[in-house]
BAMI-790355 format. One record per residue: residue in three letters; y, z, x of N, C-alpha, C, O in turn. Coordinates in steps of 0.1 Angstrom, whole numbers, plus 2048, in hexadecimal, padded with zeros to 3 digits. Each point is the difference from the previous one (the first is absolute). Layout:
REM BAMI-790355
ALAYZXYZXYZXYZX ...
//
This chain:
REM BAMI-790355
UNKB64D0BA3B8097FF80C8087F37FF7FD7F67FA UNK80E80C80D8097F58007FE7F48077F4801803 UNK8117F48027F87F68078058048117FA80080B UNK8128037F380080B8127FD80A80280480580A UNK7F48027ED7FA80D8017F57F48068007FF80C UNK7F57F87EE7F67FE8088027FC80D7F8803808 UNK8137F47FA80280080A7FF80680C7F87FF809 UNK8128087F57FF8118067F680580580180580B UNK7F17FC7EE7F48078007F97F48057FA80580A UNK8027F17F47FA7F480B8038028057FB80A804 UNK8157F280680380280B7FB80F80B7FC80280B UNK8068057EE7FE80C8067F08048047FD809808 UNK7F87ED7ED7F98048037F77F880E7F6804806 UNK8137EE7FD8017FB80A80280780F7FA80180B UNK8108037EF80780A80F7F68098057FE80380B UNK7FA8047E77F780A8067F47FC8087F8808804 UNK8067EE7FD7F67F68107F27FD7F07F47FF803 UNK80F8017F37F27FB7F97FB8107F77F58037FC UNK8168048047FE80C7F77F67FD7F68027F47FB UNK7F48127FE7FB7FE7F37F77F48027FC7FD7F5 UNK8017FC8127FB7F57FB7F77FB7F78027F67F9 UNK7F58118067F87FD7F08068007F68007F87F7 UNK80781880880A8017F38077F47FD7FF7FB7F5 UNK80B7FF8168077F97FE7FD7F07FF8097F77FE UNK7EB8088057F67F17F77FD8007F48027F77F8 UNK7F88178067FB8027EE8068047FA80B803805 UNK7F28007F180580E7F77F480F7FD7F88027F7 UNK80D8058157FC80E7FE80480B7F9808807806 UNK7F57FC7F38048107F980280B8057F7805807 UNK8158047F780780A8057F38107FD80280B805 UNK7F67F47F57F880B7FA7EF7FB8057FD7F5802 UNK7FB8187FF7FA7FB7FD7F48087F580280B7FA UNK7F27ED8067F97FF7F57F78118017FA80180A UNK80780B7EC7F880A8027F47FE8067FD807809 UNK7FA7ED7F27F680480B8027FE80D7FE80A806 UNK8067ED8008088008088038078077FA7FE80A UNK80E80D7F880380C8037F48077FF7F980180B UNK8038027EC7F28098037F27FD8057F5806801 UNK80F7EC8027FA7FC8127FE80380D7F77FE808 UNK81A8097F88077FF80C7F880D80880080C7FD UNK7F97ED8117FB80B80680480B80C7FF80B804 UNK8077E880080E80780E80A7F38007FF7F67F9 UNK80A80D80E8087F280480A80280C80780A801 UNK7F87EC80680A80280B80D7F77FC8027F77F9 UNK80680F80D8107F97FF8037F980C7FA80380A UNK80C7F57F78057F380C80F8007FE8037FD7F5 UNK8058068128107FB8008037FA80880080480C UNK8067EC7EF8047FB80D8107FF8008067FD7F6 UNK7FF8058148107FE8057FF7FB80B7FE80580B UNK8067EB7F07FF7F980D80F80080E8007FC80B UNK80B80D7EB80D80080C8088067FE8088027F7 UNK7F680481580680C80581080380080380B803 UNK8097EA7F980A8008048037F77F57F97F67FE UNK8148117F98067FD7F78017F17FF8047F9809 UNK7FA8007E98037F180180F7FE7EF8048077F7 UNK7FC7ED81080A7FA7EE7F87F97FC7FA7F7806 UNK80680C7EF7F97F37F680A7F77FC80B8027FD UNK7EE7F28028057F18037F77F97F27F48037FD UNK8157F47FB8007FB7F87FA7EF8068087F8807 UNK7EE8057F67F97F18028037F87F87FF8037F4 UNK8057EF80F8097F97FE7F97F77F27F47FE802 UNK8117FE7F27F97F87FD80C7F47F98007FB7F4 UNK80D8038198047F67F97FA7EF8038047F57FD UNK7F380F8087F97ED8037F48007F57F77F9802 UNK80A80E7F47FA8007F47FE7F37F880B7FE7FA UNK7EB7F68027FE7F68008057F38098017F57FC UNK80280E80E8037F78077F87FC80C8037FB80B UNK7EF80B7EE7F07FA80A80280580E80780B800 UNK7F67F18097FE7FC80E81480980580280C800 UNK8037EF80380B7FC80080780F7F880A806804 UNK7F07FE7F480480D7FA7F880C809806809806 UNK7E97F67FD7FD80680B80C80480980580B7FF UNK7FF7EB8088027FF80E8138087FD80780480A UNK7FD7FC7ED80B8087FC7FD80B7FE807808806 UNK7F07FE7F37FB80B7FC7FD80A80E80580B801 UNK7F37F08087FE80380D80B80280880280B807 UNK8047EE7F88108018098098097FE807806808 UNK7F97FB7E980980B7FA7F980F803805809806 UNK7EF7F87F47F680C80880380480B80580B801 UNK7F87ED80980380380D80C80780580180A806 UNK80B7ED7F680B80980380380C7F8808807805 UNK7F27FD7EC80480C7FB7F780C80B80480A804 UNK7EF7EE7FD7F880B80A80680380980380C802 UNK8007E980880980780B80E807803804807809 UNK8017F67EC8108057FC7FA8127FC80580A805 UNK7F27F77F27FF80A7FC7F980D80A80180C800 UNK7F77EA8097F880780E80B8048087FD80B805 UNK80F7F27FE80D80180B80980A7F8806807807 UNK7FB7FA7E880E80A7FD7F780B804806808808 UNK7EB7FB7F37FD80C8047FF80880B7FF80C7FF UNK8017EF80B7FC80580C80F80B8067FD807809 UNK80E7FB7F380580E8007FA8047FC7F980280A UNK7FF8057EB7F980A7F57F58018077FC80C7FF UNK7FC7ED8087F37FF80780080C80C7F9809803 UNK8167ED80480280C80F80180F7FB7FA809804 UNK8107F97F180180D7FE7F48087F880380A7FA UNK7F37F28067F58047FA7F07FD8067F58027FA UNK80D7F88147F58008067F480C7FD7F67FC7FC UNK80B8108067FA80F7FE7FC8017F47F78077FE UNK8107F37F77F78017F17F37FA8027FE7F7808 UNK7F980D7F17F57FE8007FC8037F37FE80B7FC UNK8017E67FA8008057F27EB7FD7FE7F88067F9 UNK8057F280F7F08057FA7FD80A8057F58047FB UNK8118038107F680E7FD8098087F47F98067F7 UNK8157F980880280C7F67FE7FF7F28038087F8 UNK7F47E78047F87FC7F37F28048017FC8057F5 UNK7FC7FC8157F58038077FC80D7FA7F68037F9 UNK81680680D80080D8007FE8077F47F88097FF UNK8127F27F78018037F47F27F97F77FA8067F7 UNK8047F180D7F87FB7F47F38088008008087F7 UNK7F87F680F7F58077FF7FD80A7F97F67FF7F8 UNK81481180B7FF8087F08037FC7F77FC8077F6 UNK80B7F08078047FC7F57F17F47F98007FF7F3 UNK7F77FC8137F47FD7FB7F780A7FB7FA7FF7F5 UNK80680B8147FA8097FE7FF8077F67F78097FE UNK8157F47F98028097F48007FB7F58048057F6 UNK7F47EC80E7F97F57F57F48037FB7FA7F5802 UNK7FE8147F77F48038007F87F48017F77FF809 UNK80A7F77EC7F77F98007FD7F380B7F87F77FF UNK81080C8097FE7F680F7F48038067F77F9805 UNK8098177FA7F380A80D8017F480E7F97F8806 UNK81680F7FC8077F980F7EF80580E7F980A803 UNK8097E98007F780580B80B7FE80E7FB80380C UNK80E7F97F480A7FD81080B7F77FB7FF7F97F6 UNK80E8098128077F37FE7FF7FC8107FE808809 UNK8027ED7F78067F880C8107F78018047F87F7 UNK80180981080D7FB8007FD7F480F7FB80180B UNK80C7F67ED7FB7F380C8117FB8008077FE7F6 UNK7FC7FF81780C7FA8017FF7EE8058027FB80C UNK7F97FE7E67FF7F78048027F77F18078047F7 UNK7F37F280A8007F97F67F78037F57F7807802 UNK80A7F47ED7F68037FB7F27F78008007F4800 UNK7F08167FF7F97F78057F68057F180280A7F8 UNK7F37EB8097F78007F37F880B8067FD80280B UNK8008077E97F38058047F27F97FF7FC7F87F8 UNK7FD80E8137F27FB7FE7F48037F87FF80A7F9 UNK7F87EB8087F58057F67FB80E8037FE8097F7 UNK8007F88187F68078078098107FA7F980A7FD UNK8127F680480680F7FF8018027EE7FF80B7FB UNK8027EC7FF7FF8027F27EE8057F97FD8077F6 UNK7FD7F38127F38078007FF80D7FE7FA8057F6 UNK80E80381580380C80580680B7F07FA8067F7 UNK8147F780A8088027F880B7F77F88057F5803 UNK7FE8127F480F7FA7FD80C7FE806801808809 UNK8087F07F780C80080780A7FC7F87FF7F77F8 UNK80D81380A80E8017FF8077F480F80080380B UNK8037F27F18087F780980E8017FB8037FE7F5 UNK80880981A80B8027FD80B7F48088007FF80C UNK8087F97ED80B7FD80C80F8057FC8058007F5 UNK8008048158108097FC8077F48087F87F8806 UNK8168047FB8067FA8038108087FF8028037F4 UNK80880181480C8078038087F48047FE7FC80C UNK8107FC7E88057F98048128047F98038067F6 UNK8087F381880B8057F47FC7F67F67F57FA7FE UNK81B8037F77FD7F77F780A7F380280A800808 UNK7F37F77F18077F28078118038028077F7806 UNK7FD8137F780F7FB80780081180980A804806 UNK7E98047FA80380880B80680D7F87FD80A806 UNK80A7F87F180280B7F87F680A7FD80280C802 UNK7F17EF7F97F480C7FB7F68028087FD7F5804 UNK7FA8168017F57FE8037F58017F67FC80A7FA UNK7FE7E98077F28027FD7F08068027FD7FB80B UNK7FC80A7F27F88068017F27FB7F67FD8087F6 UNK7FA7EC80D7FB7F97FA7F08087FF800807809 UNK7F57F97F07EF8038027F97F97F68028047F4 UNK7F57F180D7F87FA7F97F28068047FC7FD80C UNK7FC80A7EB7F48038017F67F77F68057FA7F6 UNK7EC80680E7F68007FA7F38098047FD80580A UNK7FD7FB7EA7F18058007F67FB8007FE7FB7F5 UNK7F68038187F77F67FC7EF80D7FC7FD80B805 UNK7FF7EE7F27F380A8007F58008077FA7F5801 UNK7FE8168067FA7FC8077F17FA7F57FC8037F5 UNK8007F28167F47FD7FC8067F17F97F87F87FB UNK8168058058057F77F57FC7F38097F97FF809 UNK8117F77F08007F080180980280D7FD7F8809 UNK80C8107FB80B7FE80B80F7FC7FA8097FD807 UNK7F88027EA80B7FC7FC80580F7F67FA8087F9 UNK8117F780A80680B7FF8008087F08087FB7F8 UNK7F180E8047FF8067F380F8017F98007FD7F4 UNK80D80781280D8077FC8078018097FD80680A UNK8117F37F280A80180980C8047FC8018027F4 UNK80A80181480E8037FB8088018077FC7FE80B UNK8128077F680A7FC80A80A80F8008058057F6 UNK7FB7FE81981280E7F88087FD8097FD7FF80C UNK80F7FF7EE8107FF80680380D8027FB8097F9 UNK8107FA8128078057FC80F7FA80C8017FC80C UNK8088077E880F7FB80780B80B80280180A7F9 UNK8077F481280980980480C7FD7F57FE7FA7F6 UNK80E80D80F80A8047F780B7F280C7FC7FF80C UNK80C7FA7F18037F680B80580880B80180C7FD UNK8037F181080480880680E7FF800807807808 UNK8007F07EF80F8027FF8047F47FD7F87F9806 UNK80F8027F58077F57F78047F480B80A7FA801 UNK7EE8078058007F080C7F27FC8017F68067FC UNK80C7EA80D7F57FC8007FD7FA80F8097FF809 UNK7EB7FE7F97F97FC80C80680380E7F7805808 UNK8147FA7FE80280480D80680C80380080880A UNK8097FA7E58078088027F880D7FC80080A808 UNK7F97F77ED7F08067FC7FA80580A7FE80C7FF UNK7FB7EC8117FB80380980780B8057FB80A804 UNK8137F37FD80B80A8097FB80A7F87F6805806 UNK80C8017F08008107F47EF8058037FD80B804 UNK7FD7EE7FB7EF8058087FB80580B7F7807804 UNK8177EE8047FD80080F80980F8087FC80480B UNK80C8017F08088097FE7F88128037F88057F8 UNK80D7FF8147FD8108067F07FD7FC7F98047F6 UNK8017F181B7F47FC7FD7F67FF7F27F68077FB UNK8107F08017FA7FE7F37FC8097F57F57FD7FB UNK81280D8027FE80C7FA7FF7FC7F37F68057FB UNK8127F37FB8007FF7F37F27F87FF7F98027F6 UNK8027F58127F67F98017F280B8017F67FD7F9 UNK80980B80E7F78088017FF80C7F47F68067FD UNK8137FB7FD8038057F77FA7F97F17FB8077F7 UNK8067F18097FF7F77F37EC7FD8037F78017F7 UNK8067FD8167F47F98067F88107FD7F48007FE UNK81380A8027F480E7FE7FE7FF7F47F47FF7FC UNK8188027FA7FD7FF7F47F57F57F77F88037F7 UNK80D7ED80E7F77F58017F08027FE7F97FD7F7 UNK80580A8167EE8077FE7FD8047FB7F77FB7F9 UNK80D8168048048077F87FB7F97F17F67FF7F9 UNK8137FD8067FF7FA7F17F37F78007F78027F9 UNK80B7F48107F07F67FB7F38058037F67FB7FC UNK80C80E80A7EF8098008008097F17F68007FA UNK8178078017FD8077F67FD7F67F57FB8037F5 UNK8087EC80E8027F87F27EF7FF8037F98037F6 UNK8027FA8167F27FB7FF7F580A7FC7F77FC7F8 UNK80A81080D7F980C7F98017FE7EF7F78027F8 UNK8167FB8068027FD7EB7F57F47FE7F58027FB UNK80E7F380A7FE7F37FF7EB8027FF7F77FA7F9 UNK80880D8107F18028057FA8077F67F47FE7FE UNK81280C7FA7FA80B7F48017F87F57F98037F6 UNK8117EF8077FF7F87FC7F87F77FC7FE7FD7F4 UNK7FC7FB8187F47FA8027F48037FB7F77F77FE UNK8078197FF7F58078038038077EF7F980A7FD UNK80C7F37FE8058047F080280D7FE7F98067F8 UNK81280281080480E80180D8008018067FA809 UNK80080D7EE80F8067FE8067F28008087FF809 UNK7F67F67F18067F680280C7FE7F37FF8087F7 UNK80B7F08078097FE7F87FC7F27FA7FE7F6806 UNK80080C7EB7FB7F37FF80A7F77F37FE7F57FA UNK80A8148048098007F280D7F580B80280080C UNK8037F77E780D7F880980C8077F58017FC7F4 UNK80880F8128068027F68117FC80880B8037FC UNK7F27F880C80C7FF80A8017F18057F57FA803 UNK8158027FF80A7ED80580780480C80A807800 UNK7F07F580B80D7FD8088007F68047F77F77FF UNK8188088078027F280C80480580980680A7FE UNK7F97F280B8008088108007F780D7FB7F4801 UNK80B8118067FE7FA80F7F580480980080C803 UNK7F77EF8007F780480B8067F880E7FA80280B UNK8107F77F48047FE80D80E7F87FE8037F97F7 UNK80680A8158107F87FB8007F680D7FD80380C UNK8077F17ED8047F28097FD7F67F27FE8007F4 UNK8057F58188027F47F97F47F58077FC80080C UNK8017F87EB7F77F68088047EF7FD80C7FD802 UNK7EE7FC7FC8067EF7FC80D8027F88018077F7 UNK8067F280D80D7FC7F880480A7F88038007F4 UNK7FD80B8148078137FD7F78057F680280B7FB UNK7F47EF8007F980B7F87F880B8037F880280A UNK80C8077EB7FE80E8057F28057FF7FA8007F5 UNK8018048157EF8027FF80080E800809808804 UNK7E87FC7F77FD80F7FC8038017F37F980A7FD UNK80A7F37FD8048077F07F47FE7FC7FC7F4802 UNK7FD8147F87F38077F680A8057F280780A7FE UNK7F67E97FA7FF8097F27F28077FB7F87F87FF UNK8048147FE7F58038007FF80C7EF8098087FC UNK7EC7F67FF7FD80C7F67F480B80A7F67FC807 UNK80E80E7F67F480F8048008097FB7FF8037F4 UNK80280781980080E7F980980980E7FB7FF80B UNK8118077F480580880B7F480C8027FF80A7F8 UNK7FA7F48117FA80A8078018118087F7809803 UNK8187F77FD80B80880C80A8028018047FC80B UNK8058087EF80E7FE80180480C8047FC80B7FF UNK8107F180780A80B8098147FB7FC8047F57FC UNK80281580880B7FC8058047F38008087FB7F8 UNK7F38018118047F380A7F77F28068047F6806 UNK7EF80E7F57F37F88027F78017F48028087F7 UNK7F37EF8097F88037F57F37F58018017F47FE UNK7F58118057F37F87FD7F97F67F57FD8057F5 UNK8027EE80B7FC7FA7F27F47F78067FC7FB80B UNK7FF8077E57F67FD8047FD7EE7F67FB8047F5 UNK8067F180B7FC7F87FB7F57FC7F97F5800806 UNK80A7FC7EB7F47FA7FD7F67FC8067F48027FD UNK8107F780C7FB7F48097FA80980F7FB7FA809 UNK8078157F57F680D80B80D80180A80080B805 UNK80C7EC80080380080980A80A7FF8078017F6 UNK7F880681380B81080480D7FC8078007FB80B UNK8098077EF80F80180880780E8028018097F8 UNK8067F881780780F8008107F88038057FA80A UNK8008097E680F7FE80880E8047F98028057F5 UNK8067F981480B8087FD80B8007F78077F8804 UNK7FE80D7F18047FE7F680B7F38018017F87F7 UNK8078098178097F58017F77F27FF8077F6801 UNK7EA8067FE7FE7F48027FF7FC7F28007F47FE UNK8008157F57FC7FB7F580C7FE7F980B806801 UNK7F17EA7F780F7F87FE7FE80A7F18078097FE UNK7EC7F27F78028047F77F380B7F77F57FD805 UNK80A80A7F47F680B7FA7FE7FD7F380A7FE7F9 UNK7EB8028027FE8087F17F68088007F87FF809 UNK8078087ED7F980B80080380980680A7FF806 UNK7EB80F7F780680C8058017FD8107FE7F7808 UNK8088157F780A80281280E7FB8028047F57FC UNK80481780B80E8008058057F08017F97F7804 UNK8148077F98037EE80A80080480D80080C805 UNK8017EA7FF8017FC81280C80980580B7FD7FD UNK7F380C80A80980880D8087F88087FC7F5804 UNK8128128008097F38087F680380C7F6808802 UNK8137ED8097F580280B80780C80880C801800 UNK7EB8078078038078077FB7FE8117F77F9804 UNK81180F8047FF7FE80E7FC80E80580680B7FF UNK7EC7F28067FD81380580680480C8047FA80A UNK7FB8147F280980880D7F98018098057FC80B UNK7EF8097F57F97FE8097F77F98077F87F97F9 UNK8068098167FA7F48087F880580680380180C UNK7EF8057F07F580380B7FA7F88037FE7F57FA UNK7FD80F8117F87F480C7F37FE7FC7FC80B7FD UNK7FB7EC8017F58007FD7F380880880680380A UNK7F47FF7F87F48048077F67F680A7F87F77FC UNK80B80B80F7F77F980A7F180680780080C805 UNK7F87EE7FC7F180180180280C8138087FC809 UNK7F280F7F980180580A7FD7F580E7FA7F67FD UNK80A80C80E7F97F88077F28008047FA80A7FD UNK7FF7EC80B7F28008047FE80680E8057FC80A UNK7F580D7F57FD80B8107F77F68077F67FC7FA UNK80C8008117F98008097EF80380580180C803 UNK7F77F27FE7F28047FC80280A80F8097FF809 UNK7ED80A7F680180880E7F88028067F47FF7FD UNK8118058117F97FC80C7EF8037FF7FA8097FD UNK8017EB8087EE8007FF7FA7FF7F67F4801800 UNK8147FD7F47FD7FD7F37F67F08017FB7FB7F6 
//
C-alpha cells in the first residue's frame, strides 16, 4: 500500500469508534488454522453499528507533525474544525433520509448469509447499535464469537459511499485475543463529478434516492463480501493465487496539503466480475467491491476499467415495518 492508502485506513479505522482492536495492535491472520476450524462447536455473531444516520469521513490532521506539544495542540484544532465542518455539510442528506434504517437492512440480510457458512455452526446473530465492545471470558467459555463492526460513511469530499466491516474470530475456550481477522469494502460509483456541498445536493435529491440506492446496494455487497471473506477464514472456496495488480480508489478526497487518500495499490485475485463492478480480494484477506470507474490502473487478467456510469434507476431502500403497540391486558 501506498503511504495515503495507510493513511486512509488508520484514519478510518479511527472513525469506526475502535473497530478491530486487537487486530489492529497485533498482527492477526486473515485464515485460520484446520484444527482450528474443526474445533469449532457453535458460534454466535455480534454486529455492532454504532450510527444510525449517514456521516463524512474526515481526514485527521497530522500537520503539527514533530513540532511536540505545540504540534498536539494544532493537530487538535485542525481535527476539530474538519469534524465539525464535515458534521454541518451533511445534515441536508440526513433530513432527507431520516426513515432509512441501514442496521436493520444489514441485520436483515446478514444472518442467512452466516448461515450458509458451514463451518461457523451459527448459533444466533445479535445486532447491537452501539459501540464495539470486548467479549468476555464468561461467554467465550460458552462458545465462539464472530465480532462484527460495520461503519456507513460518505467519502472525504462526499462523492462515494462507503460501506466499511472489520470482523474477527475469537475461539471458544481461547486466551480472548482474536484467532483471525479481516476487513470488506465496498465503494459506490461517485455520485457525479462534484464535490462536498454540491455532492450532498445530487444525494439529497427526490428524498435522497440516489443515496438509498447506492446504500441498498452498499449492504448488499458487504454481507455477500463477508459470507466470501468467512469461507475464507475457514479454508473453503478461497482464492489464493495473485495473478492480478490493481490500483484503486477506496475513497475520493484530499487530506494535508491536497494529498489524495484511499489509493490501495494492491496484488490478489478478482473474485467477481461484472459489467460495471467487480470483487477483489487482496493477499492481505481484505475484500473490496468496486466500481470499474475507481480503478486508475490493471494487470492481469480482466477487462480495463469501464467509463463511469450514472444509473437510471432510483429505488427506495427497504424500511423495518413499524412496532404494534402491545394489546390490551397484555
Amino acid at each position: 500500500m501506498t503511504h495515503y492508502s495507510r493513511l486512509f485506513h488508520g484514519t478510518l479505522i479511527v472513525v469506526l469508534l475502535g473497530l478491530l482492536p486487537s487486530a489492529c495492535r497485533s498482527v492477526v491472520g486473515n485464515r485460520l488454522e484446520p484444527a482450528q476450524v474443526a474445533r469449532v462447536r457453535g458460534t454466535l455473531a455480534r454486529s455492532y453499528i454504532p450510527e444510525r444516520q449517514i456521516k463524512i469521513m474526515w481526514v485527521r490532521s497530522h500537520m503539527g507533525g514533530g513540532l511536540g506539544l505545540m504540534g498536539g495542540v494544532i493537530n487538535r484544532s485542525v481535527d476539530r474544525g474538519r469534524r465539525n465542518a464535515a458534521e454541518e455539510m451533511v445534515l441536508p442528506l440526513q433530513a432527507q433520509s431520516q426513515d432509512v434504517n441501514y442496521q436493520w437492512m444489514f441485520w436483515h440480510s446478514l444472518e442467512p448469509t452466516l448461515r450458509q457458512v458451514p463451518w461457523l455452526k451459527l448459533i444466533g446473530l445479535e445486532g447491537k447499535p452501539e459501540a464495539v465492545e470486548a467479549p468476555s471470558y464468561e461467554e467465550l467459555v460458552q462458545h465462539s464469537l464472530v465480532r462484527m463492526g460495520t461503519g456507513v460513511f460518505l467519502s472525504v469530499d462526499s462523492s462515494t459511499l462507503v460501506v466499511k466491516t472489520g470482523f474477527e474470530f475469537f475461539e471458544q475456550g481461547g486466551s480472548g485475543r482474536a484467532a483471525a481477522a479481516t476487513i470488506v469494502y465496498y465503494r459506490s460509483e461517485k455520485v457525479g463529478q462534484v464535490e462536498d456541498e454540491k455532492a450532498i445536493g445530487l444525494w439529497s435529491a427526490d428524498r435522497a434516492a440516489r443515496y438509498r440506492m447506492a446504500l441498498a446496494e452498499g449492504v448488499a455487497e458487504n454481507v455477500k463480501m463477508i459470507g466470501l471473506a468467512l469461507f475464507c477464514m475457514g479454508g473453503m472456496n478461497c482464492p489464493f493465487g495473485r495473478p492480478h495488480h490493481l490500483r484503486f480508489r477506496v475513497n475520493e478526497g484530499s487530506g494535508d496539503l491536497g494529498a489524495q487518500v484511499g489509493v490501495v495499490d494492491a496484488d490478489g485475485t478478482i473474485v467477481e466480475e461484472g459489467p460495471y463492478r467487480l470483487i477483489f480480494r487482496g493477499v492481505n484477506g481484505i475484500f473490496y467491491s468496486l466500481p470499474r470507474g475507481a480503478i486508475e490502473s490493471q494487470s492481469g487478467h480482466g477487462p480495463p476499467p469501464a467509463p463511469v456510469l450514472v444509473p437510471a434507476a432510483l429505488p427506495v431502500a427497504p424500511v423495518p415495518p413499524p412496532t404494534l403497540p402491545p394489546a390490551p391486558g397484555s
